[in-house]
Each structure stands twice: as C-alpha cells, then as structure tokens.
C-alpha positions as a printed Julia matrix, in Angstrom:
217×3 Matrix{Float64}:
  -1.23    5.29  -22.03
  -2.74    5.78  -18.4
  -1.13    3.53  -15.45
  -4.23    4.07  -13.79
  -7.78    3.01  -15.45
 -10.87    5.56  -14.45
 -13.41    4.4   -11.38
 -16.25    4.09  -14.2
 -14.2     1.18  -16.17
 -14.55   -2.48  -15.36
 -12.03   -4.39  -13.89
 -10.43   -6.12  -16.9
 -10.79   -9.9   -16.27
  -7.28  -10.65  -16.49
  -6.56   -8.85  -13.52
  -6.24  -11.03  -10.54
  -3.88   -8.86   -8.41
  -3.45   -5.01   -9.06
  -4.01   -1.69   -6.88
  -6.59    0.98   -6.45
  -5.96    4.64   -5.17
  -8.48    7.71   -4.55
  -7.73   10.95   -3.5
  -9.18   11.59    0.52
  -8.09   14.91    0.78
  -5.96   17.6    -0.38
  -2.86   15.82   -1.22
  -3.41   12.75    0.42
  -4.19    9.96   -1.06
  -5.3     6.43    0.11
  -4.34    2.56   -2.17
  -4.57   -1.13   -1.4
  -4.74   -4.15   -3.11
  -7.36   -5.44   -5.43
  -7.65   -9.22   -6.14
 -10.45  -11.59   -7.36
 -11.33  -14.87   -4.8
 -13.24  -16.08   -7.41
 -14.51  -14.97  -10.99
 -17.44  -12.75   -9.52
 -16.11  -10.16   -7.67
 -13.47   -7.65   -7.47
 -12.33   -7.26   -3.56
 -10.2    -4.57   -2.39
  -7.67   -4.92    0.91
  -6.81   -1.83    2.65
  -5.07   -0.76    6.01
  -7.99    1.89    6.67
  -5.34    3.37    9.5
  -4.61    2.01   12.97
  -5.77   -1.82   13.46
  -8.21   -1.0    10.93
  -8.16   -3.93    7.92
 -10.42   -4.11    5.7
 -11.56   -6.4     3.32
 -14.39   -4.9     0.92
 -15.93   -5.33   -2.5
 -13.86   -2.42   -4.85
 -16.69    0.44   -5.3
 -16.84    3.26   -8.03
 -14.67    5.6    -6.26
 -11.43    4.28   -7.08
  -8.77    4.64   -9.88
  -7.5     0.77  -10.54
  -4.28   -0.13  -11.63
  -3.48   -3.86  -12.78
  -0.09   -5.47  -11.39
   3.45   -5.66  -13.11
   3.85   -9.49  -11.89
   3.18  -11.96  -14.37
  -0.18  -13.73  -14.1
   1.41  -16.64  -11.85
   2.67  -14.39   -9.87
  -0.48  -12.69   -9.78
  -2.36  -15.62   -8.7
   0.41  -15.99   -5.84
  -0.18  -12.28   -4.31
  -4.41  -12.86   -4.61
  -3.65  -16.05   -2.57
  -1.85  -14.34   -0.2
  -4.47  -11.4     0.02
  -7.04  -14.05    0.5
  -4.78  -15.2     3.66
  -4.68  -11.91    4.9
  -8.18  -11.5     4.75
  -8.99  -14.55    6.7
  -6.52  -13.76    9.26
  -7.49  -10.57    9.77
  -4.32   -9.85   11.66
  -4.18   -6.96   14.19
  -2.03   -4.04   12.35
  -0.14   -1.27   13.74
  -0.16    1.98   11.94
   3.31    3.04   11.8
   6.01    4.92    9.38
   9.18    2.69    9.67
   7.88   -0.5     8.0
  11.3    -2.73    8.93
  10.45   -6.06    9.87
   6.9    -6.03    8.88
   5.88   -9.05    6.49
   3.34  -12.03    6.21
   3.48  -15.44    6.33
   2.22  -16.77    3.23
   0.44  -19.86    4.92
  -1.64  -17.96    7.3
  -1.83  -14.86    6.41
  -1.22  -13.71    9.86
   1.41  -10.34   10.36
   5.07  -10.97   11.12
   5.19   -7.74   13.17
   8.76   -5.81   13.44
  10.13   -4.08   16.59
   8.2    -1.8    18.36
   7.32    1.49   16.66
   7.1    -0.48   13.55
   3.86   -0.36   11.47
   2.58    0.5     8.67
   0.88    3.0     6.24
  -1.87    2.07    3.26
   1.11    2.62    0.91
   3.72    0.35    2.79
   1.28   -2.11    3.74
   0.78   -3.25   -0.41
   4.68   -3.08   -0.24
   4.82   -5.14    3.03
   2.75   -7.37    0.89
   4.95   -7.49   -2.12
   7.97   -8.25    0.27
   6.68  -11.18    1.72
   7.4   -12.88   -1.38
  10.55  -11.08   -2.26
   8.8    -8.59   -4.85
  10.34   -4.89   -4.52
   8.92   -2.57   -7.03
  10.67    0.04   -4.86
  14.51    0.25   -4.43
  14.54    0.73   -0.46
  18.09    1.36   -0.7
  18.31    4.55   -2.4
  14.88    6.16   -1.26
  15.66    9.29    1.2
  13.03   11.18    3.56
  11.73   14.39    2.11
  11.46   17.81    4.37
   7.7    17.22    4.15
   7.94   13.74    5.59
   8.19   15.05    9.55
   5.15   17.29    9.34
   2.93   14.73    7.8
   4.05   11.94   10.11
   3.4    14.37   13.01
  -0.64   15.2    11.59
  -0.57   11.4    11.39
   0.37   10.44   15.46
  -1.82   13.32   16.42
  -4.77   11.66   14.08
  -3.59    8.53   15.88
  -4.28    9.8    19.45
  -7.55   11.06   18.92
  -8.4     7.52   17.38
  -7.52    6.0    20.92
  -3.84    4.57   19.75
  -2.05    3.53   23.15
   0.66    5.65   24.46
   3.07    2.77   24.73
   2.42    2.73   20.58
   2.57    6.58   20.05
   5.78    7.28   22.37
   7.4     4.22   20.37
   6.79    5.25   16.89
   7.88    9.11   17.9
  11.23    8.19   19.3
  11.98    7.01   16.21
  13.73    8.91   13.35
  11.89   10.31   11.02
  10.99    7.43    8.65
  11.04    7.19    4.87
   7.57    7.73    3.05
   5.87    5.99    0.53
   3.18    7.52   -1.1
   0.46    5.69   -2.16
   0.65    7.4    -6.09
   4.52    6.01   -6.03
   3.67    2.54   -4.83
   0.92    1.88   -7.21
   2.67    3.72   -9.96
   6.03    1.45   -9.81
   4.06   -2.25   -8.24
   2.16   -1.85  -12.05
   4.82   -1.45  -14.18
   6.55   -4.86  -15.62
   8.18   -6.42  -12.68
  11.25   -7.12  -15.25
  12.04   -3.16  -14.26
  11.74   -3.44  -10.47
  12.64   -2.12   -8.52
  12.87    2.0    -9.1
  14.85    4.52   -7.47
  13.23    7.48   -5.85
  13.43    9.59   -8.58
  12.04    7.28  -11.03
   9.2     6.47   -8.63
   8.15   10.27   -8.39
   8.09   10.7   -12.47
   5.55    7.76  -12.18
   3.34    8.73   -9.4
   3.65   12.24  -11.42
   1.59   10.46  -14.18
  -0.81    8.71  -12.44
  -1.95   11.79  -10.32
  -2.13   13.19  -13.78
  -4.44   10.22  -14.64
  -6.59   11.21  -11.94
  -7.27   14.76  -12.53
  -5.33   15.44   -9.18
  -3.35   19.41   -8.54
C-alpha cells in the first residue's frame, strides 16, 4: 500500500492533519503540513526557505500523506497549524533545529540559539515537538557525507536571497548538522504514532518507499 496518495486524488475527509511532498529538483525535495480550518478546504503550511512562511490552499502538484496521530491528536496539530498561520512568526532557515518549537497558544516561534533554524523537513518536526510527538528518534540519527555539501549549496542559496551575515557566519560556525529529508519525515510522521519514533535506518527504508510512490530516481 502507498504511504503517499497521488496529486490527482482528493484529500480523504478524515484527514485533518497529514503532509505533502513534491519533488523541486533533482534530488531535492520540498514537504509541509496539510490541515483543514474548516470542512472546505485543504491548506498547506510550508517554510518556503529563509523567513519565508507560507500558508496556501494544497494545489495538484503534491503527493499527500495523512498523519500517524490519532484523530484527536490530529485535531490538536491542525489547531496548532492554524496558530502558526495567524502568527506568521518570522523563521530562520537553518540546519541545527535545537531549541526551535512553538507555543501552542500563539502560535508564535520559540526560536533556539543563534545559528538555529530550520529546514521544510525540520520545520513539520519542530511542529510535532511542540507537543512532544517524535516520529524521528533524534538520538540515534547521524550526519551523512552528503550532508556538508548540501548545507553549503544551501548558505550560498541563502546569501544570494539577502540572508544577513550575522545569520550566515552563525549557522557556518556550526558543526555540520544532522539532516532530515523531507521523504524521511513524511514517511515516519504517517505511520501509526504507536511505532514512533524510528531510527535512521528505519526512516531511510520508508522514505525509500515513498520516493518509490512518487515515480522519483
């Protein structure tokens, strides 16, 4: 059975908090968080890249994925979104996610040291968190020799965006961070929360099948 459910299919009306994903490029990929405010629409809450929210209506180009929480849980996390949304919050784009939560009330970023941030894929995590949900175990995930190169196309992306210095010279000095790709977050945050969180290897046997889901090399 597919984890993720083709662009072309309807949102199934029990869905009030899941994930979508498309492929942007060659090997990149870009998820967020879908959620209904209401029984009409289908909205979809992305970190676009840096200080770039966004709160749109879910359009045909995205693979969909419902949530592993159970349905009150579900309604919890679309509450949340629809906090987020409101606020609105200024977010850094950054690879070491520590620190970086919500609060649940206002929706408004509890930011982490400087050189914090954080990605499309950690910001659905950062999500999850804020409640104490962890489809990922954090503990026994380990950077990959890829990790350094792509964070490195990503700060020089960021400086041609107009990123501050002070923001680019903080996030560098760090070590490189651990990634989360957005296949392995929406791949483990849909499976049955009673089997969170996975370990890395588990995660990348998952994200495995939903890139297979999407037709993706």
């Amino acid at each position: 059975m597919p984890i993720v459910s083709a662009p072309a299919d309807e949102v199934s009306a029990d869905v009030v908090f899941g994930f979508a994903i498309k492929e942007v490029g060659a090997g990149q990929r870009h998820c967020g968080a879908i959620y209904r405010p209401n029984d009409d629409e289908v909205r979809f809450l992305h970190l676009a890249f840096h200080y770039d929210l966004r709160n749109e209506l879910l359009n045909a180009t995205y693979w969909w994925a419902k949530s592993g929480l159970q349905p009150e849980n579900q309604m919890i996390m679309a509450a949340l979104a629809c906090n987020i949304a409101e606020a609105d919050p200024p977010i850094p784009y950054g690879f070491d996610m520590q620190g970086n939560i919500f609060d649940p009330g206002s929706g408004e970023l509890q930011p982490g040291p400087p050189g914090t941030g954080l990605t499309c894929a950690s910001f659905v995590l950062a999500m999850l968190k804020t409640y104490g949900f962890e489809p990922i175990d954090f503990s026994k995930w380990s950077t990959r020799d890829e990790d350094a190169q792509w964070q490195a196309r990503i700060l020089a992306a960021m400086q041609q965006n107009g990123a501050s210095e002070q923001h680019i010279n903080a996030v560098r000095d760090g070590s490189v961070a651990l990634r989360f790709r957005p296949e392995e977050v929406v791949a483990t945050s849909s499976q049955d929360a009673d089997n969170w969180p996975y370990e890395q290897d588990q995660a990348v046997k998952l994200a495995q099948e939903v890139l297979d889901d999407m037709g993706c090399a």
